[in-house]
C-alpha positions in Angstrom: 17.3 -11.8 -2.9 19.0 -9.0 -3.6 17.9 -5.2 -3.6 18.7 -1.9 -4.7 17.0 1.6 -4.8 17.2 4.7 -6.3 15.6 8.2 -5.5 14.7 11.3 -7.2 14.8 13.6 -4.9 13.1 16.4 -6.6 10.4 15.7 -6.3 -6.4 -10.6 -14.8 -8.9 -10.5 -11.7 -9.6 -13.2 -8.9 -12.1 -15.5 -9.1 -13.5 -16.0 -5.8 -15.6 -17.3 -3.0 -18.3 -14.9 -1.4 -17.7 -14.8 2.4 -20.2 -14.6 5.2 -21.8 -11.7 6.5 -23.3 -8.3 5.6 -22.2 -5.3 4.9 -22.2 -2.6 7.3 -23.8 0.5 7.5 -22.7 4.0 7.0 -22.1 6.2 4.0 -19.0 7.1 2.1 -17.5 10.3 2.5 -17.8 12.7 -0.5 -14.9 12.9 -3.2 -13.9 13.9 -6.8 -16.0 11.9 -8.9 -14.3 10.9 -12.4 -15.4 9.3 -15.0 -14.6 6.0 -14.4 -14.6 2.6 -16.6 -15.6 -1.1 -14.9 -13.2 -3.5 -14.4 -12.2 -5.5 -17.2 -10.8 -9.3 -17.4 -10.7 -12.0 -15.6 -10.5 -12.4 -12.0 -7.8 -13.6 -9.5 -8.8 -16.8 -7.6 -9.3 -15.8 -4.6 -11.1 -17.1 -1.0 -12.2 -15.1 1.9 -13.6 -15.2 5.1 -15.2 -12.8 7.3 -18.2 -11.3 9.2 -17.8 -8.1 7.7 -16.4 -8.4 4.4 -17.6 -8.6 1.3 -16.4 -10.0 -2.1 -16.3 -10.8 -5.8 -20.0 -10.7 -6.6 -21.2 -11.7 -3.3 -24.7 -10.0 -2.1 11.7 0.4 21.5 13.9 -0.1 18.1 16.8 -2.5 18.0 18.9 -3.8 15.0 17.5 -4.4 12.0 16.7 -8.5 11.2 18.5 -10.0 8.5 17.6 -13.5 7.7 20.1 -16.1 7.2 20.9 -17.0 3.3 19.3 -20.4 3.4 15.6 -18.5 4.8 15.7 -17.5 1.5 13.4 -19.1 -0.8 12.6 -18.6 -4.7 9.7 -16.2 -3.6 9.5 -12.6 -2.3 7.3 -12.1 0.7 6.7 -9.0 2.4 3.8 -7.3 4.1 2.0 -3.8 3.2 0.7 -1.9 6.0 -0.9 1.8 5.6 -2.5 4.5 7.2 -1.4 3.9 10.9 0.3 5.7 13.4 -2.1 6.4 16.3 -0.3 6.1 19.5 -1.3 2.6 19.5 -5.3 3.4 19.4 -8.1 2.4 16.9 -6.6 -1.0 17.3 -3.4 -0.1 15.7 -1.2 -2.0 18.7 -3.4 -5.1 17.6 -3.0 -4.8 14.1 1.0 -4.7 14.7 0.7 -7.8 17.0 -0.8 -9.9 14.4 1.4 -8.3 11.7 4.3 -9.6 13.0 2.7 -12.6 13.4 1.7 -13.5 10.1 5.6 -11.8 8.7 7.2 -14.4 10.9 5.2 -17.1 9.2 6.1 -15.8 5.5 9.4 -14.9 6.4 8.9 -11.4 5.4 11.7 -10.0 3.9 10.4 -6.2 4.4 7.4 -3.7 4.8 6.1 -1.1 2.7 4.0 1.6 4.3 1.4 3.4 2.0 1.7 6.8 3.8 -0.4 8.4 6.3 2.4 7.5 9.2 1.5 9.7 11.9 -2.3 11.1 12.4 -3.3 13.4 12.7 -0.1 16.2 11.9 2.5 14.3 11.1 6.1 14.3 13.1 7.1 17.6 14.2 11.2 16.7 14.2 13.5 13.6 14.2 13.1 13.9 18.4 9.1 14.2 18.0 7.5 11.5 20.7 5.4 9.7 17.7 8.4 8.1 16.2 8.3 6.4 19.6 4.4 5.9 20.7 3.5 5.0 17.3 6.4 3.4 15.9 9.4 1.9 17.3 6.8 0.8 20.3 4.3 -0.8 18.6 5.8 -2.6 16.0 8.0 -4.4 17.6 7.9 -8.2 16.6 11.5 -9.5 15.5 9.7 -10.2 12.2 9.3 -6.8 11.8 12.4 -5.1 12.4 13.2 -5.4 8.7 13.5 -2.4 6.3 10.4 -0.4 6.4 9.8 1.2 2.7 7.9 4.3 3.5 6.1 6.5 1.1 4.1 9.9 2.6 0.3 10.8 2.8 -1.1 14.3 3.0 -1.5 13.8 7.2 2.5 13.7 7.0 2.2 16.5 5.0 0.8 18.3 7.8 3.7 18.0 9.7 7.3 18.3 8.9 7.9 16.2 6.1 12.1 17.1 6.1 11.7 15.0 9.3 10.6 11.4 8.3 13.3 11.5 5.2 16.0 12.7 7.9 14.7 10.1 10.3 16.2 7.4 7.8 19.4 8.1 9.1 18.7 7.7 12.5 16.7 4.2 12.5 17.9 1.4 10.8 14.5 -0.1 9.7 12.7 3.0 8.8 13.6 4.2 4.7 12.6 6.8 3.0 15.2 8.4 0.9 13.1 10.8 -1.5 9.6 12.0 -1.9 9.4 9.4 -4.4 11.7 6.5 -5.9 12.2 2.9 -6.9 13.5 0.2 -5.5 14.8 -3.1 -7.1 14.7 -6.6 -6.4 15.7 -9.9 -7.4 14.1 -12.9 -6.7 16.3 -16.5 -6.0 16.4 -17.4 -10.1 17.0 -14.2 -11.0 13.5 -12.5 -11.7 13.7 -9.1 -11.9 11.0 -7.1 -10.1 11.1 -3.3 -9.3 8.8 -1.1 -7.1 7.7 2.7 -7.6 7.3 4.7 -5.0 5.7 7.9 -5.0 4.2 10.8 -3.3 0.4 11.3 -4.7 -0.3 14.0 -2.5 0.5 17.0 -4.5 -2.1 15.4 -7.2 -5.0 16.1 -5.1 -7.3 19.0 -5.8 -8.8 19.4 -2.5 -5.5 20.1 -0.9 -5.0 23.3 -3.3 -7.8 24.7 -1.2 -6.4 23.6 2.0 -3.6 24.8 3.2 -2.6 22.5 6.7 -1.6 20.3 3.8 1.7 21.7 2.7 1.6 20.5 -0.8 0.9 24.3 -2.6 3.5 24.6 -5.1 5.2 21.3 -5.8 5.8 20.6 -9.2 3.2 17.8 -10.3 4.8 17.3 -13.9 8.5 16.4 -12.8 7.2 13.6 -10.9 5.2 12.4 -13.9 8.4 12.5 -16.1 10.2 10.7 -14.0 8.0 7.5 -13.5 7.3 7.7 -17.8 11.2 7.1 -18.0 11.9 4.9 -15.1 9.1 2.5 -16.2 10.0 2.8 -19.8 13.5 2.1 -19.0 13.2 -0.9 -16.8 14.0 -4.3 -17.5 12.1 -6.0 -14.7 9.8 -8.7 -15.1 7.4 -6.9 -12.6 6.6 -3.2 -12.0 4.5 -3.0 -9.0 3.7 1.0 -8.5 2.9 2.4 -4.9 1.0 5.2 -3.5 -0.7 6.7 -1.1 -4.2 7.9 -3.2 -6.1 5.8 -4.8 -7.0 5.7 -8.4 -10.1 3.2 -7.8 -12.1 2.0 -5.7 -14.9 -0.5 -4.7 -16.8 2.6 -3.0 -17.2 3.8 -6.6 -17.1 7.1 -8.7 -17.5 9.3 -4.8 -13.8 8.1 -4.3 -12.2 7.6 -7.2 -9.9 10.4 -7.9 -10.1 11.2 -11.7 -6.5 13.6 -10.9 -4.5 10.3 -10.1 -6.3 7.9 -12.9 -6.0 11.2 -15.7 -2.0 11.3 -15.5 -1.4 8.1 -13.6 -3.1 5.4 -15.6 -1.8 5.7 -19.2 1.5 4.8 -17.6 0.2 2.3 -15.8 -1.4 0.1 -18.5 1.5 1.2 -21.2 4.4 -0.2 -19.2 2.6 -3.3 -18.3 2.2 -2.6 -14.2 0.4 -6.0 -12.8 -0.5 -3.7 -9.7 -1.1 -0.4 -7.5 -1.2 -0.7 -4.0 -2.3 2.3 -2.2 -4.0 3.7 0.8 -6.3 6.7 2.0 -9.5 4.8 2.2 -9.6 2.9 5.6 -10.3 0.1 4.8 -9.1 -3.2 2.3 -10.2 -3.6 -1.1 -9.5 -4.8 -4.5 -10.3 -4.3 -7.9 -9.3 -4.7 -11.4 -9.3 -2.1 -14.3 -8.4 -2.8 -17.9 -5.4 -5.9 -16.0 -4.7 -3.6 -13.5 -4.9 -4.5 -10.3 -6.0 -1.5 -8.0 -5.2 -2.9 -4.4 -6.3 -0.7 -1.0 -4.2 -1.2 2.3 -5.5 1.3 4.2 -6.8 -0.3 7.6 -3.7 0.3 9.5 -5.5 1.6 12.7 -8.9 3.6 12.5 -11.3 1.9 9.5 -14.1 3.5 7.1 -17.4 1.5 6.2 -17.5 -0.3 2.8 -20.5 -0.5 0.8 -21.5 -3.4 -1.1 -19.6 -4.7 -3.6 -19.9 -5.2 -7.4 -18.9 -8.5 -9.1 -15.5 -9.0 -9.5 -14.4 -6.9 -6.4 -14.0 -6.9 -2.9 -14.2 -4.9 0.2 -13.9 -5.3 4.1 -13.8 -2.7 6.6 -11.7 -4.7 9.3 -8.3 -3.7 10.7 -5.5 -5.5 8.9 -2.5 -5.8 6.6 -1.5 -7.6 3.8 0.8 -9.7 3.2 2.3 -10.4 -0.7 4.2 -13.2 -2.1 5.8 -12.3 -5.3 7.1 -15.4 -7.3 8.4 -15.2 -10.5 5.1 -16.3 -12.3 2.8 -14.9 -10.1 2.0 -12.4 -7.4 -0.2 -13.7 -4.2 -1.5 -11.6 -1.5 -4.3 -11.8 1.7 -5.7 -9.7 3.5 -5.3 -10.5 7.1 -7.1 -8.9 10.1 -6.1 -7.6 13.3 -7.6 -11.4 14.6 -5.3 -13.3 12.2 -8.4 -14.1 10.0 -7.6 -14.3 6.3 -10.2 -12.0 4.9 -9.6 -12.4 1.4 -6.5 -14.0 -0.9 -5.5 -13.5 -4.5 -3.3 -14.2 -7.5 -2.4 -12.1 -9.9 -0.4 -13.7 -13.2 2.4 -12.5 -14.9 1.7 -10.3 -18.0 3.2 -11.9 -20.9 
């Protein structure tokens, strides 16, 4: 497979199996309610297992790893990961032991990181500690040293933000060349698929009124702009978007934020996006809106309880990742814990 990428600088459901166990307890922290709609189609098929999940209507760096050409099979396997960097704590150490696990059993051909990649302030320089204690030390399976795709959430916007794009020249796994950007790929028979990048933060109300977030003054409409052409003008067979805020959520209306779904989701559903993979909620979750599927990596390190479900969604508050295999008819993914359980998998089909 081949890829390419490209900055700008300014700037059908699962069907399922309920797994075992109860939800646990514990409220959801307050939010911008919008005005939300419920998920429409049909669902992925999708299994899970777990004592805390719940589902689908259920009461030091080295070189970077290149795998040999003939590794290299028809599909496109990677593994998401967001909402992390904790010195190793809140079980982040073991959710980067089995991480690499589970990528050296795809064959993972990269990460993507969903932003939040240094609690609680960010990096303070290219020389700040964290790129070591939470970073380059913890995730340090072969199967990982890959290209990490990185994208920004509003705790790296309380640090210094010119420091995690510099530090792409200074690590050869760790990329982030803009704010916000695409990337393309192109799977063994010559599927075209192409990823969106971008930085949500500057979308969110809250932050206005908070200024340790340095987000104050960023122009929200360029970035809009931008993913309307880019989306409009590519050829690829599948446009998966990324970001670090969610549009929706299994938690409901209390998370959703109606700022990302009022600019965000006519694009989406115009320019035939199969998914959007964020993070910000801590915890793993995934529902579908109007053949949209809204998937939540968040559960990098600390976690968030879950409430119960809906049919036709799913949510677990365990520690995990996800991994994705992206073929060209069809894109799988699981969510894995930090025990190497497979909490939940999905597939989503090809829009024709």
């Amino acid at each position: 497979m081949t890829g390419t990428s490209s900055s700008a600088r300014t700037g059908t459901a699962p069907t399922g199996t309920a797994p075992t166990g109860t939800a646990p307890t514990g409220t959801a922290p307050t939010g911008t309610a919008p005005t939300g709609t419920a998920p429409t189609g049909t669902a992925p098929t999708g299994t899970s297992l777990s004592r805390r999940s719940l589902l689908l209507g259920a009461a030091p760096a080295i070189g970077l790893v290149t795998l040999p050409a003939q590794a290299r099979a028809p599909s496109l396997d990677f593994v998401v990961i967001g909402d992390w960097g904790r010195d190793g704590k809140s079980r982040q150490r073991e959710v980067a032991q089995q991480m690499g696990r589970s990528a050296a059993a795809i064959g993972s051909r990269f990460v993507i990181s969903v932003g939040d990649n240094f609690y609680e302030d960010g990096v303070t320089g290219v020389a700040d500690p964290q790129w070591q204690s939470s970073f380059e030390r913890i995730y340090t399976d072969p199967a990982l040293l890959t290209k990490w795709h990185v994208i920004l959430g509003n705790h790296d916007y309380q640090g210094n933000v010119e420091a995690q794009l510099a530090y792409s020249a200074t690590s050869p796994r760790w990329s982030l060349p803009a704010p916000y950007y695409s990337r393309t790929e192109t799977l063994a028979d010559g599927t075209p698929v192409e990823f969106f990048f971008l930085d949500t933060s500057r979308y969110i109300l809250e932050y206005l009124h908070r200024p340790k977030v340095r987000v104050q003054g960023q122009d929200k409409q360029v970035q809009i702009d931008w993913l309307e052409r880019a989306l409009a003008q590519s050829k690829a067979a599948w446009k998966i978007v990324v970001g670090h805020h969610q549009l929706y959520t299994v938690t409901g209306q209390d998370h959703d934020f109606k700022e990302m779904i009022g600019p965000f989701k006519p694009l989406l559903d115009r320019h035939g996006v199969r998914a959007y993979i964020n993070g910000h909620e801590h915890n793993l979750e995934h529902i579908v809106v109007d053949g949209v599927s809204y998937i939540t990596c968040g559960a990098g390190s600390a976690t968030s309880p879950v409430v119960t479900p809906p049919p036709g969604q799913f949510a677990s508050d365990h520690h995990g990742f996800m991994t994705m295999r992206l073929e060209a008819e069809a894109l799988g993914f699981s969510f894995i814990d930090d025990a190497g359980t497979t909490l939940y998998q999905a597939s989503i089909p090809r829009r024709t």
